[in-house]
N, C-alpha and C positions, 0 to 999 in steps of 0.2 A: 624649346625656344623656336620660334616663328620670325620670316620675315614679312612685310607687305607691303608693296608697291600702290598707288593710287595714282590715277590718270584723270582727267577730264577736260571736256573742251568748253564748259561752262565757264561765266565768270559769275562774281554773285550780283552784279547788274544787272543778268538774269533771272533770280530769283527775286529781287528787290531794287526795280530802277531808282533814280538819282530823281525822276522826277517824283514820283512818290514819294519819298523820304521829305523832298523837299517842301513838299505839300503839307505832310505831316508836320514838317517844324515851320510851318507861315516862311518861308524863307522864299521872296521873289529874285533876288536879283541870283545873278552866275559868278559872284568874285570869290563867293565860298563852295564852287563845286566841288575843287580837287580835296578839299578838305574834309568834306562832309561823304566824299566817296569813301576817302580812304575811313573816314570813321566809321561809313556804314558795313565796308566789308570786314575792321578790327572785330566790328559785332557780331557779323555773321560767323568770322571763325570763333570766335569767343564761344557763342551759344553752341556751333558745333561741339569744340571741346568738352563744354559742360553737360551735353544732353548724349555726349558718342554718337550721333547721328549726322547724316550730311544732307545739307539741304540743297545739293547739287546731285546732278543723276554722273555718277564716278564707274568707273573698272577697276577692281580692286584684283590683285593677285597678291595670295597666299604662297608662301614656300616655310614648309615645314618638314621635320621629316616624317611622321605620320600625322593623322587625325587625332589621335587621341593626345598629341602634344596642344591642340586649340582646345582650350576648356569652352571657351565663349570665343565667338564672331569677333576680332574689334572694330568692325565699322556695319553699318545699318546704313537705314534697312534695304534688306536683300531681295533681289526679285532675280529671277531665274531667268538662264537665256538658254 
């Protein structure tokens, strides 16, 4: 058994603004900003879930009591520091 902590100081309006989106759905006016955010970040964590990837750059720490307790990574992908 494994524990793991996840940090970041992105949000996912970083990865995908409000203006975009909104571009994407013909959508001019600002009466449906907050709602189209919050839908577009349900999405983003959605497809997180579904794909185990994060499409935010995260710190993740492991606590395990060995290595060989991680069969597999649970978050991606990993870049080295």
């Amino acid at each position: 058994m494994y524990q793991i902590t996840t940090t970041t100081t992105q949000t996912y309006a970083d990865a995908l603004s409000l203006a975009d989106v909104k571009e994407w759905l013909k959508v001019e006016t600002t009466a449906d900003d907050d709602l189209i955010g919050s839908l577009r970040d349900a999405a983003l964590l959605h497809c997180e879930d579904q794909t185990n990837r994060s499409f935010l750059s995260r710190a993740a720490a492991i606590a395990a009591p060995s290595w060989q307790a991680i069969r597999r990574l649970p978050v991606g992908p990993i870049e080295g520091t």
